[in-house]
DSSP file (Angstrom, degrees, kcal/mol; ACC not computed):
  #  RESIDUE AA STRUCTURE BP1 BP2  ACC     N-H-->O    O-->H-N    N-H-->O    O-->H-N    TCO  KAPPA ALPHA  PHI   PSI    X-CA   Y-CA   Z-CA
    1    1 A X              0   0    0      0, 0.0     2,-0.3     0, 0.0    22,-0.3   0.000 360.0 360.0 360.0 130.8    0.0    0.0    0.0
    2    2 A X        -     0   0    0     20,-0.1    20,-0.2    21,-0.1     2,-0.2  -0.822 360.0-156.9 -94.1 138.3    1.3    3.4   -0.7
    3    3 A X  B     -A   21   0A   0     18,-2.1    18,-1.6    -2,-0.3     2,-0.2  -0.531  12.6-160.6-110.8 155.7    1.2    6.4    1.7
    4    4 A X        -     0   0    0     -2,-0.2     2,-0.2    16,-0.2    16,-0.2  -0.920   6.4-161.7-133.8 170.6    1.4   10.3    0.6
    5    5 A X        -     0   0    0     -2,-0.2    14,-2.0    14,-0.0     2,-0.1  -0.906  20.2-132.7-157.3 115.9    2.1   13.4    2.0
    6    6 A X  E     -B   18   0A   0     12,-0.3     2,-0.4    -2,-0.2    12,-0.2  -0.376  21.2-143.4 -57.7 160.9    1.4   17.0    1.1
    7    7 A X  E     +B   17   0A   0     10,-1.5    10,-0.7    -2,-0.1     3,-0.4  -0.960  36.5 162.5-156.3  79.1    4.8   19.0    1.5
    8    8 A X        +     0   0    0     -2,-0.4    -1,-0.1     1,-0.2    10,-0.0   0.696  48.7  89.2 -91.1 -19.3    3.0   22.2    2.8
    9    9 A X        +     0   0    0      2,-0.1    -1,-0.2    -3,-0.1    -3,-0.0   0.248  56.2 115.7 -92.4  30.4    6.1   23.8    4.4
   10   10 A X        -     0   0    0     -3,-0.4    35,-0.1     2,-0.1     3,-0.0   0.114  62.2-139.9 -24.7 162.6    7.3   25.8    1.0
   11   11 A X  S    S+     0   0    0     30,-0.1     2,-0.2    33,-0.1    -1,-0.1  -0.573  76.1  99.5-133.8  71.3    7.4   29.7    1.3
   12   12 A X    >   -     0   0    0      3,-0.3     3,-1.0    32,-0.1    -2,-0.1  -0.877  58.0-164.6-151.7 123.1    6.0   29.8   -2.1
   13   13 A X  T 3  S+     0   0    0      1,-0.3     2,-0.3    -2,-0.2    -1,-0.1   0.874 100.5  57.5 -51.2 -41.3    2.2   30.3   -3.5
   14   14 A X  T 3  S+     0   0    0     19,-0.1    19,-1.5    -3,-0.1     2,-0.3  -0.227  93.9  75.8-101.1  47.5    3.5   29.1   -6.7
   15   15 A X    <   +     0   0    0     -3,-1.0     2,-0.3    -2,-0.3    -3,-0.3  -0.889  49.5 179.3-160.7 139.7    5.0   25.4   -5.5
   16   16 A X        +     0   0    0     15,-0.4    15,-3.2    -2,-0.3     2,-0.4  -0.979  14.8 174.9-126.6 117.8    2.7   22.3   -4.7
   17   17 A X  E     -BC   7  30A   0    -10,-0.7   -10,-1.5    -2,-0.3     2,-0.3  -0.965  16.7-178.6-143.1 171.8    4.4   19.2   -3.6
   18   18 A X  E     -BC   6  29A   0     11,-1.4    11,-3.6    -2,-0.4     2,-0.5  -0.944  19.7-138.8-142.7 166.0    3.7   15.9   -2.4
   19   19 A X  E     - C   0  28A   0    -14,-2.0     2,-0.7    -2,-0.3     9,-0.2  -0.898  13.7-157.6-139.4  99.1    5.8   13.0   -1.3
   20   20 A X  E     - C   0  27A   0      7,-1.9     7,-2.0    -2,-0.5     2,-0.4  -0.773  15.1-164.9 -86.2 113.5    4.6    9.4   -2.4
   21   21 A X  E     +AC   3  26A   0    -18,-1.6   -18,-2.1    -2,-0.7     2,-0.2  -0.857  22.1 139.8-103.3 142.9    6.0    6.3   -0.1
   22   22 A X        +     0   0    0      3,-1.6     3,-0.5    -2,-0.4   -20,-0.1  -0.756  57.9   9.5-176.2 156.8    6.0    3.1   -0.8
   23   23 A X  S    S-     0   0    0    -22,-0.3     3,-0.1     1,-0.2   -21,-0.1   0.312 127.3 -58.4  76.0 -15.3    8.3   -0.1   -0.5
   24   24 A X  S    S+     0   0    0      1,-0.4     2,-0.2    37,-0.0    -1,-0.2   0.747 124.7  89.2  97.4  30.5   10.5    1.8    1.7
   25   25 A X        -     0   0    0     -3,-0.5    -3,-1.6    36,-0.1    -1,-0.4  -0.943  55.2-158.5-151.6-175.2   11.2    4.6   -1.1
   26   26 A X  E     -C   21   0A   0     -2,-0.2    37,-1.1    -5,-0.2     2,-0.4  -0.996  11.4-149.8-153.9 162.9    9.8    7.3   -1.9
   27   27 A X  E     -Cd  20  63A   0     -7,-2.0    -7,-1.9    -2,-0.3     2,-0.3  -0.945  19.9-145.8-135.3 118.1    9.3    9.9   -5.0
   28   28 A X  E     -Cd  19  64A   0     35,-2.3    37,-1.9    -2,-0.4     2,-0.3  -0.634   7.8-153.8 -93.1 159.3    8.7   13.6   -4.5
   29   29 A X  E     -Cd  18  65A   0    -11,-3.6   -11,-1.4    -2,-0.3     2,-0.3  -0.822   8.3-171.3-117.7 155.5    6.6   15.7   -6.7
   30   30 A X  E     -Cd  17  66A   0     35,-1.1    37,-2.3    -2,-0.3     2,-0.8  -0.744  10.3-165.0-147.1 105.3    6.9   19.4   -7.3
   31   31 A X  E     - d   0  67A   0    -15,-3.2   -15,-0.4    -2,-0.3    37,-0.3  -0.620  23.0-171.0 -94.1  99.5    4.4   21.3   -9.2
   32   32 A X  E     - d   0  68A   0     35,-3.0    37,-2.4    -2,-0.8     2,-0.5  -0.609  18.5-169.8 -96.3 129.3    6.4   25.0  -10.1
   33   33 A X  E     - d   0  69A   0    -19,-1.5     2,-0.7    -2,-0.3    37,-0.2  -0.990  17.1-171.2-110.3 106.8    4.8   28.4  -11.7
   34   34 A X  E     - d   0  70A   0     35,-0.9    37,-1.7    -2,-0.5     2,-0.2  -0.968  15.7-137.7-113.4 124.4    7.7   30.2  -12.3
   35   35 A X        -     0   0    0     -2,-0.7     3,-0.5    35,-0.1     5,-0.1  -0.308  10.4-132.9 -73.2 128.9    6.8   33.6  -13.4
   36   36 A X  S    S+     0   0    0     -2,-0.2    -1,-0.1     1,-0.2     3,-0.1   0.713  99.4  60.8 -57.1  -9.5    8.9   35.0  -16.3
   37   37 A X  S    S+     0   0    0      1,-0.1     2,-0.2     0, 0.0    -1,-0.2   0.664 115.0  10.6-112.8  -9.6    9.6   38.2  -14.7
   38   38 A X        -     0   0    0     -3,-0.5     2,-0.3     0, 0.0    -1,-0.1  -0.947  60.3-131.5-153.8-169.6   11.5   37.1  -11.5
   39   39 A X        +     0   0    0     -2,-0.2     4,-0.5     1,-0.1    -3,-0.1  -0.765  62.4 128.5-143.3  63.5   13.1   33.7  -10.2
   40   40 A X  S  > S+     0   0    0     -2,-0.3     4,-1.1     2,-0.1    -1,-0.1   0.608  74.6  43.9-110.0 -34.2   11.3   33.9   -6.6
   41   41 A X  H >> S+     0   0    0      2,-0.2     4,-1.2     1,-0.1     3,-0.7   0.936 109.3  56.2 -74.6 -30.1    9.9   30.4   -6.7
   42   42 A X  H 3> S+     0   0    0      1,-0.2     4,-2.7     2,-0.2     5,-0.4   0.931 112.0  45.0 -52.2 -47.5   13.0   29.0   -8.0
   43   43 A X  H 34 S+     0   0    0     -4,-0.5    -1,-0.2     1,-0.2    -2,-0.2   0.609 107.1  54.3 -68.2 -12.7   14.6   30.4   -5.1
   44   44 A X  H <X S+     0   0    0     -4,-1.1     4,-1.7    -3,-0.7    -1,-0.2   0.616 113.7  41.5-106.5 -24.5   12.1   29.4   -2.7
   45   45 A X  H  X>S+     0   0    0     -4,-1.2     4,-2.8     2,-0.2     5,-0.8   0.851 113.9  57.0 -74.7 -45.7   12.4   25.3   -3.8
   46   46 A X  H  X5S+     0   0    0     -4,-2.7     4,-1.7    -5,-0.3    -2,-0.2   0.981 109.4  43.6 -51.2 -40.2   16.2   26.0   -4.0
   47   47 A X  H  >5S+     0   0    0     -5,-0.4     4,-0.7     1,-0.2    -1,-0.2   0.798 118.3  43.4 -74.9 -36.0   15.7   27.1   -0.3
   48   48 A X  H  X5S+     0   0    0     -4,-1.7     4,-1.4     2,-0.2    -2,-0.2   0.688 106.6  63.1 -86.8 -25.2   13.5   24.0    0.7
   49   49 A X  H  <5S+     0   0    0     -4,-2.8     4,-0.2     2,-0.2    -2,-0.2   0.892 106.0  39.5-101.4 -69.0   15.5   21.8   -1.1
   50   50 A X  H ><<S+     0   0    0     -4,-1.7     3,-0.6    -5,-0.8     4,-0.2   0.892 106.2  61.0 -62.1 -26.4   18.4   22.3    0.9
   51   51 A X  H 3< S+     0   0    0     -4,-0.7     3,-0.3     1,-0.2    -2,-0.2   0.945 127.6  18.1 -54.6 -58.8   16.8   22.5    4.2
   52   52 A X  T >X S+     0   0    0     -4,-1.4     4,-1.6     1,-0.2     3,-0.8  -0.279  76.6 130.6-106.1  47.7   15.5   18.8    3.5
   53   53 A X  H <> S+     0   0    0     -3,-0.6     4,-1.2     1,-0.2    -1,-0.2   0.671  80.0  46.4-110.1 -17.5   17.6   17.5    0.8
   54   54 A X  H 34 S+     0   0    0     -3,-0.3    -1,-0.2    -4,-0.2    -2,-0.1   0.463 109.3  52.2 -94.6  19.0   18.2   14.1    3.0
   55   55 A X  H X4 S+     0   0    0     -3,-0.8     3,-1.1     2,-0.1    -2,-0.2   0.888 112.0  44.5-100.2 -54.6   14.9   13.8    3.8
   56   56 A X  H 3< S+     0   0    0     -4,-1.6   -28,-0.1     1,-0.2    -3,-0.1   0.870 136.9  11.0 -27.1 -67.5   13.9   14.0   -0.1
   57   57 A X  T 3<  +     0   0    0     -4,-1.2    -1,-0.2     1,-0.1    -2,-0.1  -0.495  69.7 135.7-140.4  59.5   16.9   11.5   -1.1
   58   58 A X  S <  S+     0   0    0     -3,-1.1     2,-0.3     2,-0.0    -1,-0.1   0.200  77.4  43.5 -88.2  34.0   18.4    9.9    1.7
   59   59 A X  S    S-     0   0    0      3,-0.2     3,-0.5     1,-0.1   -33,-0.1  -0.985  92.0-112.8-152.5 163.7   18.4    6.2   -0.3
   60   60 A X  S    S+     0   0    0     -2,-0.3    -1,-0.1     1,-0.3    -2,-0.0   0.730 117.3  68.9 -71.4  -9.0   19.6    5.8   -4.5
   61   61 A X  S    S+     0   0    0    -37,-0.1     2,-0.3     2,-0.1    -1,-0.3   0.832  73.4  88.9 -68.2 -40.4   16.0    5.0   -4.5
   62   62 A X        -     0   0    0     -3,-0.5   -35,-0.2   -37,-0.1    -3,-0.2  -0.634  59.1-168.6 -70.7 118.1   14.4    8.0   -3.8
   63   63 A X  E     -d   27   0A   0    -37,-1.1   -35,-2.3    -2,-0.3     2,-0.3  -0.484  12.6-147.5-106.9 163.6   13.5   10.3   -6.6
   64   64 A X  E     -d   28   0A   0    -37,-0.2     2,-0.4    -2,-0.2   -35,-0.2  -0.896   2.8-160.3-152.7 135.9   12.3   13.7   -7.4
   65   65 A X  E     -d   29   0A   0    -37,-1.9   -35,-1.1    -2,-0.3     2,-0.8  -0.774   0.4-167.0-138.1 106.5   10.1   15.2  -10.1
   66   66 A X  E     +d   30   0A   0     -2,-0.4     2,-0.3   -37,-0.2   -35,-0.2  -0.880  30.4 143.9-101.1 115.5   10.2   18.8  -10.9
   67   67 A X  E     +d   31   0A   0    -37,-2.3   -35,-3.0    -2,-0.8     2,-0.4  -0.839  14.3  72.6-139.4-166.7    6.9   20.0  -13.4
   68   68 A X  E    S-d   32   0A   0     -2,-0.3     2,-0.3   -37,-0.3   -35,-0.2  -0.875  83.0 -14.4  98.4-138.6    4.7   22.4  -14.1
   69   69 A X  E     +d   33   0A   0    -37,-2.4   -35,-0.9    -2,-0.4     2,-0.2  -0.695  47.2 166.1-106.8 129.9    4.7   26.0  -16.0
   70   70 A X  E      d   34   0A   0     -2,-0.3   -35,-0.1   -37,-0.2   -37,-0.1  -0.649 360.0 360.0-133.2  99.5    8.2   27.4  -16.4
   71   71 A X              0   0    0    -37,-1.7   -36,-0.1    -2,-0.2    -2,-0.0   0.466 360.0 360.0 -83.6 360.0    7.3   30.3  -19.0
């Protein structure tokens, strides 16, 4: 059975993520509007990303998925 997890603690309007476990791995998802006229969401994933970057991919198993709008 696979578990999920909304990933609420961004500090960005324009980033949605979620974290699907299962098996003992896990794949996070990250759904990005980055606005053409500044880089403030980039910066804000960039910022989350390091804060938790062994919680994301502490095993070679664990994946991560960047999509959405990047105009």
């Amino acid at each position: 059975m696979a578990n999920w997890e909304h990933l609420g603690q961004i500090s960005s309007n324009d980033i949605t993520a979620i974290c699907l476990k299962t098996g003992g791995h896990q794949i996070t998802i990250f759904n990005i509007y980055n606005d053409c006229n500044d880089d403030k969401a980039l910066e804000a994933l960039d910022s989350y990303l390091r804060k938790h970057s062994l919680q994301l991919t502490g095993s070679d198993e664990d994946h991560i998925i960047w999509a959405g709008n990047f105009n």
